[in-house]
ChimeraX commands (.cxc) that place a marker at each C-alpha (Angstrom):
marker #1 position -6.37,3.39,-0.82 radius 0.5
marker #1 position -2.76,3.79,-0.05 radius 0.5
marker #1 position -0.95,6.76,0.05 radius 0.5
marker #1 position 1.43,7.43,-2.53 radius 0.5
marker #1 position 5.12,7.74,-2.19 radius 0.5
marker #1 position 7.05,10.35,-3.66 radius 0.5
marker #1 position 9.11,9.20,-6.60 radius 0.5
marker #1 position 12.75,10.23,-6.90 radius 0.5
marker #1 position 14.28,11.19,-9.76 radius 0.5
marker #1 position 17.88,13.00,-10.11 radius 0.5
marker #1 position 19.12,15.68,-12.66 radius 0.5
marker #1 position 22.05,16.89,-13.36 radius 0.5
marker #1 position 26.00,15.89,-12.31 radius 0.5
marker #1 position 26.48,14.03,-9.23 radius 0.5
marker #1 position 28.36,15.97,-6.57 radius 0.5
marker #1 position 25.67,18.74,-6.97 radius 0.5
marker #1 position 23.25,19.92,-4.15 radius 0.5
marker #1 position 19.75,18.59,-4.85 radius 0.5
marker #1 position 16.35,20.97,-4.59 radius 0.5
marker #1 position 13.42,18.82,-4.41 radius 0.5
marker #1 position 10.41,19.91,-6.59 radius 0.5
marker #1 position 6.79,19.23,-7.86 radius 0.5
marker #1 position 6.45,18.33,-11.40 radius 0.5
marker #1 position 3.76,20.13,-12.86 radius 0.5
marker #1 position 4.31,19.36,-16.73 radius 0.5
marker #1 position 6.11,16.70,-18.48 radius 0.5
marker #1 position 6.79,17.37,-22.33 radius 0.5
marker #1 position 8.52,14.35,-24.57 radius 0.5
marker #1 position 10.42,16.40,-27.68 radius 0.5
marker #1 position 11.37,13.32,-30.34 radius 0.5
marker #1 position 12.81,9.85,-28.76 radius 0.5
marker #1 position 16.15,11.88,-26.67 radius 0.5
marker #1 position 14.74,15.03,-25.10 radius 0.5
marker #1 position 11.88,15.88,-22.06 radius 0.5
marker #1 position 11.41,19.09,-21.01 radius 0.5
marker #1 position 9.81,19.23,-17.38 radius 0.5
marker #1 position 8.46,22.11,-15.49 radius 0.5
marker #1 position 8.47,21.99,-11.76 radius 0.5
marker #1 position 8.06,24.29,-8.76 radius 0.5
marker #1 position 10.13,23.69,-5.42 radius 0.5
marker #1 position 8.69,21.23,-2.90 radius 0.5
marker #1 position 7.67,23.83,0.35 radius 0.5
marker #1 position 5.72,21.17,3.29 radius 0.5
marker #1 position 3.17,24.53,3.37 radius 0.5
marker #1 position 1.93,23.25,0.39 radius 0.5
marker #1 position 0.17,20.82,2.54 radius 0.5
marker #1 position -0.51,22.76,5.45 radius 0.5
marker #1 position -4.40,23.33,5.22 radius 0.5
marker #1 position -5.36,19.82,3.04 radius 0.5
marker #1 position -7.44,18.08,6.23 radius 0.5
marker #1 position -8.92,21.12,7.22 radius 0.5
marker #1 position -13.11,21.70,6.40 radius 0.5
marker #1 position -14.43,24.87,4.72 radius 0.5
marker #1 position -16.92,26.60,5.48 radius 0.5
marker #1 position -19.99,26.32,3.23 radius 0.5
marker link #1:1,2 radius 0.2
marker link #1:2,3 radius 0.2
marker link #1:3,4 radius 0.2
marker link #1:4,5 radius 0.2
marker link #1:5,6 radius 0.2
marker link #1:6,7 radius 0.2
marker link #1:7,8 radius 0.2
marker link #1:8,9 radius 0.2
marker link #1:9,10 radius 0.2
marker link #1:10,11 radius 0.2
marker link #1:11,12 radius 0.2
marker link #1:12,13 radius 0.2
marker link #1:13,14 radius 0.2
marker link #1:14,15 radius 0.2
marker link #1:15,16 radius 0.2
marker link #1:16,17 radius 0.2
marker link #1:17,18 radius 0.2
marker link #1:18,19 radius 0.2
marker link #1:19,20 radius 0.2
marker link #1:20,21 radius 0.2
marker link #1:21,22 radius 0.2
marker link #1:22,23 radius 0.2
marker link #1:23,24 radius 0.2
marker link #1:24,25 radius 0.2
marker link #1:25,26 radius 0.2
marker link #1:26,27 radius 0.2
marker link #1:27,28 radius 0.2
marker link #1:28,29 radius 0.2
marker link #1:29,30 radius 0.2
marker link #1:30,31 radius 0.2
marker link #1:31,32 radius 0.2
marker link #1:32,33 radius 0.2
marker link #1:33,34 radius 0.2
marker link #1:34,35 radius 0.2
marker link #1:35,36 radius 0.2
marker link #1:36,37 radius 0.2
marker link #1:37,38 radius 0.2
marker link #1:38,39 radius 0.2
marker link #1:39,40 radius 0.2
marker link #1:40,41 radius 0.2
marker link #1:41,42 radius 0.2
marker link #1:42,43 radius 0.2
marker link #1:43,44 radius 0.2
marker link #1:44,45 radius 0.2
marker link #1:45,46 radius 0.2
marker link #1:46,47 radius 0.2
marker link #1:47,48 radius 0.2
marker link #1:48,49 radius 0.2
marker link #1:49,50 radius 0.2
marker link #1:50,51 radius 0.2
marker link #1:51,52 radius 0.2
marker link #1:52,53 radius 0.2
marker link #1:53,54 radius 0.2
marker link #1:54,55 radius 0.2
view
């Protein structure tokens, strides 16, 4: 299996500094609104996913 890619998705007005995050939760509210919850992006995340533990 391939790894996935991050998708990228932007938010907000243009000339604005950009945080990247994890969504967690996508809610659709009628056919013009989404409310999305998130958590900032940190590569620690990550840090300990190969690692074996102990039984």
């Amino acid at each position: 299996m391939a790894p996935m890619n991050p998708l990228y998705f932007t938010f907000g007005e243009a000339d604005s500094w950009v945080v990247p995050v994890l969504v967690t939760k996508i809610k659709p509210s009628g056919t013009n609104k989404v409310k999305v919850e998130s958590f900032e992006y940190s590569d620690d995340v990550y840090l300990y996913d190969d690692i074996l533990l102990p039984n």
